[in-house]
Structure formats: structure tokens, C-alpha cells
N, C-alpha and C positions, 0 to 999 in steps of 0.2 A: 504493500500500500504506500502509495507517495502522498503527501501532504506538502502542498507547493504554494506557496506567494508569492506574487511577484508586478509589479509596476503597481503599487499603492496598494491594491486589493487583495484581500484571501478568498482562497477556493479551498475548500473541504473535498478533495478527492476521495476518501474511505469514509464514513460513518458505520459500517458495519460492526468495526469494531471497539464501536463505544469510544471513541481515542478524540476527549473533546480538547481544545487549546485555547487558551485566552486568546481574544483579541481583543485590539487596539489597547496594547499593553504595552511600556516601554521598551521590552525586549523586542530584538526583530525577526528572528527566524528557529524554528527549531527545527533542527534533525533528530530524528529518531531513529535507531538501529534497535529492532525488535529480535532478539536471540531465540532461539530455539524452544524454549522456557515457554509454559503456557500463557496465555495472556491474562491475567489478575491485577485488577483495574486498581490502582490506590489512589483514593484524592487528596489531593494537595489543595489548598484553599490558594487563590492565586489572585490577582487585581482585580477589582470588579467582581469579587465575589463570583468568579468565574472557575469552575474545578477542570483543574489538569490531569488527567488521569496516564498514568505508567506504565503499563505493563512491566511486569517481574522479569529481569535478568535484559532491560534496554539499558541501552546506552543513548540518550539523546543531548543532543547541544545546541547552545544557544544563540544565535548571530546576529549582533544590532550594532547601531552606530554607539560611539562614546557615551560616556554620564547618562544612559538611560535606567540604569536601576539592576540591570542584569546581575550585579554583587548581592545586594540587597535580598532581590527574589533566591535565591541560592543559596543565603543564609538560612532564609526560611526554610527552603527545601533539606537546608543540612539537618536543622534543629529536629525536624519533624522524623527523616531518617534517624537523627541519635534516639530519641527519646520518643518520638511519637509512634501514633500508628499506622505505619509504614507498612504492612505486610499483609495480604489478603487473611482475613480468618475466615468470615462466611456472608450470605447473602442474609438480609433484613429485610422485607417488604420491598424486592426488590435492587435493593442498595446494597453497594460491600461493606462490608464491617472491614476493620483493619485494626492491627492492634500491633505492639510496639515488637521489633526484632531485641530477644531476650541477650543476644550480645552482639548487640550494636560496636561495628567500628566502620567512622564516618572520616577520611579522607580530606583535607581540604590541597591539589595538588598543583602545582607553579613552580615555572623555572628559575623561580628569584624570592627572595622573602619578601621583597615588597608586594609583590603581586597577592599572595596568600595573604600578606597582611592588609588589604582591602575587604576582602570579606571575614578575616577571624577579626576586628575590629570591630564591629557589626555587633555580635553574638552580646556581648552583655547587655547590650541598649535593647535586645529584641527578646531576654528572659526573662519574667516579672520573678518577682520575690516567693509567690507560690510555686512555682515552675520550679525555681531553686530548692525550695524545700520539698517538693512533693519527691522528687526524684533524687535529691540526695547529690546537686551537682556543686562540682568543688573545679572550678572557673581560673587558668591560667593562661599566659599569651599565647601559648601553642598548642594549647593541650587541657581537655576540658572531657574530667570523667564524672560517670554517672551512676547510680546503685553498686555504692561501693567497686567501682572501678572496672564492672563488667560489660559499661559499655564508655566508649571513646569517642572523642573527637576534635585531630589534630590538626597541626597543617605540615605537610613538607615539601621538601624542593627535590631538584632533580638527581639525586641519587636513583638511578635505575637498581641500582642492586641490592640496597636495600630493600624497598619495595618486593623486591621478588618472593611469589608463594606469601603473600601476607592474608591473612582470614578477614581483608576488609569487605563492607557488606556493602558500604555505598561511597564511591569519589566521587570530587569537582574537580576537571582539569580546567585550571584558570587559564583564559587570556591565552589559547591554544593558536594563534598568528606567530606569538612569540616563540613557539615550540619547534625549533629545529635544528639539524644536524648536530650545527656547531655549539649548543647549549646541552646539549643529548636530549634535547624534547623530544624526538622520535623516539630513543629509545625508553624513556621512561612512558609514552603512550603506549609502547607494545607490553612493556609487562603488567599498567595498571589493564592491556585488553587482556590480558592473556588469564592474570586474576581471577578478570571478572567474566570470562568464559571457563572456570575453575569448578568457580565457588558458585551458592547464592548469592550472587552482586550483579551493582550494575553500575555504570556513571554517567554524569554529564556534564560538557562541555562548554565552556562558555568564550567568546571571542567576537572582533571584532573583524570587518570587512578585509581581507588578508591581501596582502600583497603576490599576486601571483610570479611562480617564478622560484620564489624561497623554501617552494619543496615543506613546509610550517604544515602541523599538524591538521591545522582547520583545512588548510587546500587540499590535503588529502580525502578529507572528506565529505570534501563538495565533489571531488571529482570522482570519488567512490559511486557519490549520489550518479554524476552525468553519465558515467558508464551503465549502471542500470536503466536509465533514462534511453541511452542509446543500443540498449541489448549487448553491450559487451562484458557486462558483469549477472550474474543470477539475482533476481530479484529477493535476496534474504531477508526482505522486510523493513528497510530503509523508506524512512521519510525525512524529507525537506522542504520546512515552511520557512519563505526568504519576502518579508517585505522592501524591496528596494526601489528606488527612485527608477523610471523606464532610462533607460539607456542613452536617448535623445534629452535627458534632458538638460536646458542651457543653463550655465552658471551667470544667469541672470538675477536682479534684485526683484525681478518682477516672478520669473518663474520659479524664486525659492521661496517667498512668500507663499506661493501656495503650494508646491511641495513638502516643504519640510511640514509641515504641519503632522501633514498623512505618513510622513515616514517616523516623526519623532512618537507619534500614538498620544497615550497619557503622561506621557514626558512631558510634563507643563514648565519643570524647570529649565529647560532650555531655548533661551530666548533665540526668538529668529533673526533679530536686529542683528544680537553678539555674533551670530554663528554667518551671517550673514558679513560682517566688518574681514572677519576670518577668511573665507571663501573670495571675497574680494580686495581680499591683500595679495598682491604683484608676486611676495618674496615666498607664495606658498605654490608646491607644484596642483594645479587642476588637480592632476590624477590621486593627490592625497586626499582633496578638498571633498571628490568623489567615494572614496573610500570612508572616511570618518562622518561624511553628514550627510549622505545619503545611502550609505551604503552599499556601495555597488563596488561591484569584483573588476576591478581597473586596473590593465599593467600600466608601468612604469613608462614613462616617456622615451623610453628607446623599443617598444609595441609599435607597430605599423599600422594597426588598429584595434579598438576597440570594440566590447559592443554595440556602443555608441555607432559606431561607421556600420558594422555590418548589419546589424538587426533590423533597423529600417529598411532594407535592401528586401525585408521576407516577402515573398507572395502567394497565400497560400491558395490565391483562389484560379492560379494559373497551373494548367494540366498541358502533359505532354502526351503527345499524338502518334501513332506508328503512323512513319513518311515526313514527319516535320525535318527538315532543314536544319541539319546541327555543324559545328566541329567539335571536334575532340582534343583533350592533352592526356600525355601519359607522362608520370615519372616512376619509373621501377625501383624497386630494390631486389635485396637477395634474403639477407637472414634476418638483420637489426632493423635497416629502414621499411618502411610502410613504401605501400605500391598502387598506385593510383592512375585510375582515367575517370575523366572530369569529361562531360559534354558542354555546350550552350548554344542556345538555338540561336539563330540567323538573325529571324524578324525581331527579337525584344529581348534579345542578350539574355537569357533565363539559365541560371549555370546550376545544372544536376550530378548527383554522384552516376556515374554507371558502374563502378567497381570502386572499392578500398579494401584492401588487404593488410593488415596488422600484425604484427608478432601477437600474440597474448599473453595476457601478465601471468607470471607464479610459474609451476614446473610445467602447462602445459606449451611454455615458449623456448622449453629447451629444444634444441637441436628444431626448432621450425625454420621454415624455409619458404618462399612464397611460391603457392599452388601457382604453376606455371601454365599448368596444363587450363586451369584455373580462368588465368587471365587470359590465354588466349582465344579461351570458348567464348570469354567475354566481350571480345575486341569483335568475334564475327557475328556474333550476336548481335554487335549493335549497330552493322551494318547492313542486316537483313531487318531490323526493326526499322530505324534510320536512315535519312537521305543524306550523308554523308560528303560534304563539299571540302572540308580541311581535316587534316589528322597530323598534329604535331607532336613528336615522342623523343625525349630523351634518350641521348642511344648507348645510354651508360649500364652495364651489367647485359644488356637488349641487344645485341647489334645482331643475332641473328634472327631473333624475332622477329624485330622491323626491319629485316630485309625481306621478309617473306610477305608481312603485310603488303609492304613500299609492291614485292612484286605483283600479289593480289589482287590490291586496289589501289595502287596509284594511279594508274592512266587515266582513270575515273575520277579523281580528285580536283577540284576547280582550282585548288589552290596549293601549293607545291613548296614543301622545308627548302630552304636554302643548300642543302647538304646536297649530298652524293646520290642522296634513292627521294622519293616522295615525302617520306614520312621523317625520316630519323631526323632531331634537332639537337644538336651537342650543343649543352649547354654549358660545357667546356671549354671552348671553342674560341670562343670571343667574349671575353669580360664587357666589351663595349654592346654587342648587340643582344647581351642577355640582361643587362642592366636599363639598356633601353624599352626591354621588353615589358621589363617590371615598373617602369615607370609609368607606361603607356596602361598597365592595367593598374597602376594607382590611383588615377588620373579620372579612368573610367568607376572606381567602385566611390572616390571622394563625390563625383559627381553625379552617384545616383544614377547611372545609365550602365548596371548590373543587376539584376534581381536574381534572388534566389527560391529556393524551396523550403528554406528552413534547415537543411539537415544536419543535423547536429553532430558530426562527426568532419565533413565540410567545414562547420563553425570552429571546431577546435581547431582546426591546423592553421585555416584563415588565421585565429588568436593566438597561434602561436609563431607566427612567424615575428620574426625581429629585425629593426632598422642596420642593415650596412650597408657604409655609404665608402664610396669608392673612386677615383678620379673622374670617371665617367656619370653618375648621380648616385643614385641611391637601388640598391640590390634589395637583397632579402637573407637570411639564414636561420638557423637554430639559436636559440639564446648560447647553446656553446657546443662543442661538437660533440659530447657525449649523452648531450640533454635526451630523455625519453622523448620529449615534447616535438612530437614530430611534424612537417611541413611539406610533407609530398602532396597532399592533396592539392597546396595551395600553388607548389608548382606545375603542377598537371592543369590547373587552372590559369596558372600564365599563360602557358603551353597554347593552350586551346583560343583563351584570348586572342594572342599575337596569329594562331592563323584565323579568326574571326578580323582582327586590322587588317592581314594581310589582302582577305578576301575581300573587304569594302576598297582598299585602295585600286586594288586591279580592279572591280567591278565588274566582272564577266564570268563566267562560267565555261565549265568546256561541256560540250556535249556528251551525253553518255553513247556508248556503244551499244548498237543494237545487237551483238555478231553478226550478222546477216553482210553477206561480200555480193559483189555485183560484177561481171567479169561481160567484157564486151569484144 
């Protein structure tokens, strides 16, 4: 079940499983990872007197812009796991009873002491004086136990190995943007997962709008989310509720006015004016301003684009037709890189996937190799579907491929690779004419005269490609040469582009072949 927000509004994708969430709550988005564990609803009293309900043995986390309360709400959630009743006992006229876990140990987990120190802070202003005595809690900065000591709740930092095999029943991983390599945020995520797919436990995470790129805990599982979203991962029960600003929108005084409002929720404490002086200071980059006050998933200004550029590009109500008028791009790989042919149609530049090929993550990418046989059922596929006027390919790892194609169907091609056969375009070749190429379809996607289909696998390479810039203008590459984050599709869509230019400039077409000879 996914549970998805997105450009100001929620949508409730599952009700089925009772799995209700506040809204318009200063928090901004939750993910949920629902584990194996049966689902056993616990409520949490949450803003607005609005119940959050659990399931037993998730992991859910929490994504909103700055100072919205997200510590605060997670205190409570802590409190409730130490002491409260947290754990399904039985149904009531309908309702779950819950009643308190008999040894409670409650987690508060961050790469740094200041970070834990934002929400164990919190904890004595939110226990009244009966709460104290009823349960017998004896209250210190890191460490606060309860019924004589049988249940906990601490805070600690990134020690991975300590942590390891501990009997905790519930974590908070704070501030999970911060969480990466070089702090060992990933590795202390993996064993509070590992934990909590142990034990009876579970946790959640809390963060703000992540910087993509840094590899940081929370990116991970956003992209955990988009692979199930795109069929590349098994649907284990992951949900993501994301309220964020749409992608277009301007860092205008006028369009945050009414923006922020909807994305801040019940966050009254943060004024639009301040946040507003902020966003329209010179000395701050856009793409942070994006990031912390509206929320949105924005690389870093060395991105060739954002969602911002490509999103508006969707068109969902445009369909393709067997016989429309296409070209094609191809960029191959072998083991590591991804292997792609990208179409786009003639009359209104409409750029579809026909084929992507990926390694896949975990042991079933060992020893993979790209189904050859694969792509090239693909390739004639799309020329019996397809009226076919340009086909430009990469002839790197391919050269005997698209010789075979080039033999094929080149004579039939209206428009013809600069190379030795029809088809092959070394993109090797000339720094000058393949830097050219990319420019020309930069030119085209800044200017709105590209549409797409939406596909979300197309969208990742598009956003992953990265600014370099070269004597000649500006290229394209991976953010670094061993990066996962791969870019073939988006060259397969240069590819295809440059012979769509090339075909508008000659303006002609050749005739196709009848066979048919005429002898006099």
C-alpha cells in the first residue's frame, strides 16, 4: 500500500487497512515500511486530535520542512512507547485496547549529541508530576528509567556497534539527511534495521528534505519508495506521504504567500514574511531555499535539471499509435551501465521509453549482463510497430549490432548518423559534436518543446545527469564515475533528439522501397 502527497494535497491510496494519518499537521510526509509482523493498529493521539495508527514491527519516517514540530511529535511518540500503551492487547466495541510493552527500551538515535539533544530536551516539559509518580520514572539527560529500571529510554549517537543485537522495542532515527557514509549513518541505520527485523520492534525516522547525491539515509528511502513505485523493487509494504511544494513553483513573494501556507500545515509558528526575507536573500542557493521551505527533493546546482524542468514536460493524455513517425536513441552497456532506446515522435516531440535494461540491486546483479538477445528483439520490434525515419546508437560495446541494424534498415532511414553505417553515432568521437548535441537538446527541454509520458524510470536518469562543461559548452555525465546513479536513458534521448534536429534540418525524407524492380 503506498500512501503518497504531493503538490499541497493528500490522497489516501489504502484505507483498507485502517492506517489513518494526520493531516494538515506540521510534519510533512510519512513513510511507512510495514514488516512482515501482522498489522495491530496502536493509537497515538497526534495534532488535531487526529489518531495515527502503527502497525507492529513498521518502520515509518517522517519528512517536513524545518521548525515544524516533527521533535516534539516524536517525543510524544517516545513517551507513549516507554510507558504507554503501545502494544495491541484486544479489541473493545470495536477499538484496540493497547496496553504498555512490560520492558520497554525506547531508542532516541542521531549522528551527533546535539541532534538527540532536540528531542530528549522535550521529555520533562511533556511528563506531568502524576506520570512521574505513577510509573516510578527517575529522569536524567540521556537516560530516563521506569518501574524500577525495567523499562528505558535513552539517547545515543553513532556507535554502530554498540547498538548491535540490543532488545530495543522502539527507535527515533533523528535528522536521517545527516546520516551518511562518512559519519557511519548508514551503518548504524543497518543495524538499528537489522534489530528491528530481530526483535519485536520497530522505528521511525525523522528528516528533512535531503540533498540528493549524499547517498544520506532518508535518500535511501525515498528511492527505496520510487523503485516500488517503478516495479523495480517488491512491493513489501512501503508507504510515502510527501507534502511538497509542485515543482514549478516560483520563488516569488507572491507565489510563497500562498504556498507556504499549505506546505507549512499547522505550523503557525513560522512566519511567511521571515521565511520569505530568507528565500529572497541573493547569498542563499535557490536549491537550499527549495529544500528547507518547501520541501522539495532538489539537487544541487551542478543538476542539469530539476523536477522543476522536467515535470511540467508530462503529458498524460497523449497516446502512441502503431505507424506514428518516430526516431530513436540507443546507448548500450555490458555489465555495470544500464542500456537504453528512447523513441520520440516527429509531429510533437513526445519522448517514450521502448526498452531500459538495469543491472539489479543485491545478489540478483551478480555476474548480470544485458539481455542482448533482449534488446535486439527490441530494436525490430519497434520497427514493425513504428515508422521509423532516424535511429541514432552509440556504437560503444555495439559495433556489431548496429552494423547489422545500419544493414537492415538503413537504406530506409530518412535520416542518416554521421558515421561509417546509418545508425552507429560515436559519441567518442568528437567532444565538439556530442557536446553540441546536448546542448541542442537542452535548449529544447528548457523551452518546453519536449513532452513526455511521465515514466518514471526516464525521470531518474533525466535527474541524474550532471553539469560538464567543456571548451566547447556544456556536456552531461554521472555525478562521478562510479556513481550507481545512472544516465543512459538520458543519452539514448540525446541520441534520438539530434537525429529528430537532424531530420527537421534536411527536411525530406527518402522514399521507402517497394522491392518491386522494373526491367525494360
Amino acid at each position: 500500500p503506498v500512501l503518497e502527497a504531493a503538490r499541497a494535497h493528500t490522497r489516501l491510496a489504502d484505507r483498507r487497512l485502517g492506517r489513518r494519518v494526520p493531516q494538515g499537521g506540521g510534519r510533512r510526509a510519512l513513510a511507512l515500511h510495514a514488516r512482515a509482523a501482522p498489522l495491530r493498529p496502536v493509537v497515538v493521539r497526534g495534532r488535531r486530535e487526529r489518531p495515527l495508527r502503527l502497525p507492529q514491527g513498521s518502520s515509518p519516517a517522517l519528512e517536513g520542512l524545518g521548525l515544524t514540530g516533527k521533535d516534539p511529535l516524536l517525543a510524544v511518540v517516545s513517551l507513549v512507547e516507554f510507558v504507554g500503551p503501545s502494544r495491541f492487547s484486544h479489541w473493545q466495541d470495536g477499538q484496540p485496547v493497547g496496553v504498555p510493552h512490560p520492558q520497554a527500551w525506547v531508542q532516541i538515535a542521531a549522528v551527533s549529541r546535539d541532534q538527540t539533544r532536540n528531542t530528549m530536551t522535550l521529555m520533562p516539559s511533556l511528563m506531568s508530576d502524576k506520570l512521574i509518580e505513577t510509573y516510578g520514572i527517575k529522569a536524567g539527560a540521556e537516560l530516563i528509567r521506569a518501574n524500577g529500571g525495567r523499562q528505558r529510554l535513552e539517547a545515543v549517537t553513532s556507535s554502530f556497534r554498540a547498538l548491535e543485537g540490543g532488545r530495543v522495542t522502539f527507535t527515533v532515527l533523528n535528522e536521517t539527511h545527516h546520516w551518511v557514509t562518512g559519519n557511519n549513518g548508514d551503518r548504524m541505520y543497518e543495524t538499528i534495521d537489522g534489530n528491528a527485523t530481530k526483535k519485536d520492534s520497530r522505528y521511525l525516522a525523522i528528516t528533512n528534505a535531503y540533498l540528493p547525491g549524499e547517498d544520506s539515509v532518508a535518500e535511501r528511502m525515498r528511492e527505496a519508495f520510487e523503485k516500488i513505485r517503478e516495479g523495480r523493487a517488491s512491493d513489501i509494504g512501503f508507504m510515502y506521504d510527501s507534502i511538497e511544494a509542485h515543482p514549478a513553483t516560483p520563488l516569488t513573494p507572491e507565489a510563497i504567500r500562498i504556498v507556504l501556507p499549505k506546505i507549512r500545515g499547522d505550523a503557525v509558528w513560522l512566519r511567511v514574511e521571515t521565511i520569505l526575507q530568507s528565500i529572497l536573500d541573493t547569498t542563499i542557493a535557490p536549491s537550499r531555499s527549495r529544500r528547507m521551505w518547501l520541501n522539495q527533493i532538489v539537487a544541487s546546482e551542478d543538476a542539469l535539471y530539476g523536477p522543476a524542468e522536467w515535470d511540467v514536460l508530462r503529458r498524460d493524455e497523449l497516446e502512441l499509435k502503431p505507424g506514428d513517425e518516430i526516431v530513436m536513441g540507443f546507448d548500450g552497456g555490458l555489465r555495470d551501465d544500464s542500456t537504453a532506446l528512447i523513441g520520440l515522435r516527429i509531429s510533437d516531440s513526445y519522448a517514450f521509453v521502448i526498452g531500459l535494461w538495469e543491472k539489479p540491486d543485491g545478489p540478483a546483479g551478480k555476474d548480470w549482463e544485458v539481455p542482448r538477445l533482449q534488446v535486439d528483439s527490441a530494436v525490430h520490434d519497434a520497427f514493425k510497430v513504428f515508422s521509423v525515419q532516424g535511429f541514432y546508437a552509440d556504437v560503444a560495446l555495439w559495433e556489431s549490432y548496429i552494423s547489422e541494424w545500419s544493414e537492415t534498415y538503413g537504406e530506409g532511414l530518412a535520416v542518416k548518423a554521421p558515421g561509417k553505417d546509418a545508425i552507429g553515432w560515436d559519441m567518442r568521437s568528437s567532444l565538439k559534436a556530442a557536446t553540441m548535441a546536448h546542448e541542442r537538446l537542452m535548449r529544447t527541454v528548457f523551452d518546453k518543446k519536449l513532452v513526455h509520458d511521465g515514466d518514471l524510470k526516464l525521470r531518474r536518469h533525466v535527474l541524474n545527469a550532471v553539469r560538464r562543461t567543456n571548451n566547447y559548452g556544456v556536456s552531461f555525465g554521472k555525478e562521478s564515475r562510479e556513481s550507481p546513479r545512472k544516465v543512459d536513458a538520458y543519452a539514448a534521448l540525446m541520441l534520438a533528439h539530434e537525429a529528430l534536429f537532424d531530420l527537421r534540418a534536411r527536411g525530406k525524407k527518402v522514399r521507402q522501397r517497394s522491392g518491386r524492380g522494373f526491367f525494360l
